[in-house]
Structures are given as structure tokens and as C-alpha cells.
C-alpha positions as a printed NumPy array, in Angstrom:
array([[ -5.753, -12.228,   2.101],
       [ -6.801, -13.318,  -1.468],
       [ -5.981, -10.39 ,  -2.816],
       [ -2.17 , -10.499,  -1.465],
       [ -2.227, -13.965,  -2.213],
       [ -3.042, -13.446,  -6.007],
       [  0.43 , -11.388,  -5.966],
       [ -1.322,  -7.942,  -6.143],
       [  1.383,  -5.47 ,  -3.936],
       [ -1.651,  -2.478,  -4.121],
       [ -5.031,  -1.224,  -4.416],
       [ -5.886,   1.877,  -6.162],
       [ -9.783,   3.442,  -5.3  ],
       [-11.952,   6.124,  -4.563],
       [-11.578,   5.211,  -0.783],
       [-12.725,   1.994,   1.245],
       [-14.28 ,   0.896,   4.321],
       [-12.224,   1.231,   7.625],
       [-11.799,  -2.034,   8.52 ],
       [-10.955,  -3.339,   5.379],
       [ -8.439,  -0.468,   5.274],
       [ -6.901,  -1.753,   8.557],
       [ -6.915,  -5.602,   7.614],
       [ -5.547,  -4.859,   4.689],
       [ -2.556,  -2.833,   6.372],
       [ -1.779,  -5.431,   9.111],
       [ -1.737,  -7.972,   6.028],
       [  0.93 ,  -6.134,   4.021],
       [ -1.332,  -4.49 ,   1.488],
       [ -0.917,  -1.306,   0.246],
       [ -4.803,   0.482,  -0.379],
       [ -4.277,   3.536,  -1.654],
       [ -7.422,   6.189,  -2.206],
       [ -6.686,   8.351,  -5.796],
       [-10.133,   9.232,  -6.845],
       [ -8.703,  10.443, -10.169],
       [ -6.882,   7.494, -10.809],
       [ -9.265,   5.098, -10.126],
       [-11.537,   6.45 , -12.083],
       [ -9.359,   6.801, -15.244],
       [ -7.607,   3.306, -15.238],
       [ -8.454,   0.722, -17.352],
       [ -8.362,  -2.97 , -17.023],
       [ -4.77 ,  -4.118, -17.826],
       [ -2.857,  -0.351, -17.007],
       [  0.16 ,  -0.785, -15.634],
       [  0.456,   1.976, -11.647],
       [  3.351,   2.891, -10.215],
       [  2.42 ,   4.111,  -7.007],
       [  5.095,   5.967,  -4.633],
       [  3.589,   5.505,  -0.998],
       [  6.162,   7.344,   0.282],
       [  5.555,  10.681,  -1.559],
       [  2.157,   9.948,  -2.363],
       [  1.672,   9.928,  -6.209],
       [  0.196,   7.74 ,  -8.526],
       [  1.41 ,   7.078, -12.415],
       [ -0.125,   5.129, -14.949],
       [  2.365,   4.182, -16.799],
       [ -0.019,   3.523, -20.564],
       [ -1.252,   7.064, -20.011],
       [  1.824,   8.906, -18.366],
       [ -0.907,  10.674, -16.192],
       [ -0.001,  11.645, -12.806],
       [ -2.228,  11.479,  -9.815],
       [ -2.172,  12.59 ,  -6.309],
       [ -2.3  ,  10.613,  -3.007],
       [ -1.868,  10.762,   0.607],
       [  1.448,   9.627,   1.843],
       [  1.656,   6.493,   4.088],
       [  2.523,   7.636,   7.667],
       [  6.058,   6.146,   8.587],
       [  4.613,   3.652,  10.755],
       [  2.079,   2.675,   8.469],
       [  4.775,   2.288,   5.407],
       [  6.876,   0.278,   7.619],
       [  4.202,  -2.298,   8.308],
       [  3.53 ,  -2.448,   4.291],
       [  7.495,  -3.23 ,   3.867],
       [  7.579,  -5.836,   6.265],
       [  4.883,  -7.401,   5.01 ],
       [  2.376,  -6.716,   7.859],
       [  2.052,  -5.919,  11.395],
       [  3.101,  -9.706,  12.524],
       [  6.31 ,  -9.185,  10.559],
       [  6.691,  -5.563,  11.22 ],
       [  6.243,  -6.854,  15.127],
       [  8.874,  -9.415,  14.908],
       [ 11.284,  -7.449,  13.475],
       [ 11.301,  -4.837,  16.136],
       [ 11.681,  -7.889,  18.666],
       [ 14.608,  -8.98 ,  16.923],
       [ 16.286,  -5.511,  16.686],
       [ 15.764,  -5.181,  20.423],
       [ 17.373,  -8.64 ,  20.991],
       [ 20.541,  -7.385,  18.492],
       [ 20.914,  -4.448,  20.496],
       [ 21.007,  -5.728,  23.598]])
């Protein structure tokens, strides 16, 4: 929750622990695991990081690295802004439509 709260929308690594994985998920946070580019970044580089195609560019460099895609259901959590917003607005679509 720190993390988030320090305004960081992402977290490049080499991979991470499950549950931090999931926490950070249901909070919003994007981790995503680019050996390469975590590796090769330096302190103050500047990612753009496409969770939808998977792909990671450092934008100092120009270097390109690959990632896994975020399932749909996973990516729609992130652009709520976590599984309690995600949640609510699926209740409040279901209320619209009916």
C-alpha cells in the first residue's frame, strides 16, 4: 500500500513472491516480472510498460524488453484500481442494466 501510495503505477523485477504478487493486484498495482529489464535499469530511468501486450521500454536507453501480458481479468482489476473497485463496478453495471 506504500508503494501505491508514493504514486508509483508499477513494479518492474526479476519475479516476486506470490502473495505479494496477489496483494499487490487486488491493490491496483501493476508488478510486472522482465528479468532483462530489471536488471539493466538504473535509478532515475524513465519505463513504459504496455500490460496489455506485454513489453517493457526504457525510455533513456530505447531498449525493449519482453513481458507476460496481464490476463483480461487481471488488467481490469489494475484499471479500476483494485479488486474492491473492480468489484463495485461490476455491481453497478448490473444495477444499470437492470
Amino acid at each position: 500500500i506504500a508503494i501505491k501510495a508514493a504514486g508509483v503505477k508499477a513494479v518492474v523485477a526479476e519475479s516476486f513472491a506470490r502473495i505479494f504478487y496477489r496483494n499487490a493486484i487486488n491493490i491496483g498495482l501493476a508488478l510486472v516480472e522482465a528479468p532483462e529489464a530489471s536488471q539493466e535499469t538504473e535509478t532515475g530511468d524513465i519505463l513504459e510498460i504496455d500490460t496489455d501486450e506485454g513489453g517493457v521500454l526504457n525510455t533513456r536507453t530505447g531498449e525493449s524488453y519482453s513481458s507476460r501480458p496481464f490476463p483480461p481479468y487481471v488488467q481490469q482489476i489494475i484499471d479500476a484500481g483494485g479488486l474492491m473497485e473492480a468489484v463495485g463496478q461490476r455491481v453497478q453495471a448490473k444495477k444499470l442494466a437492470q
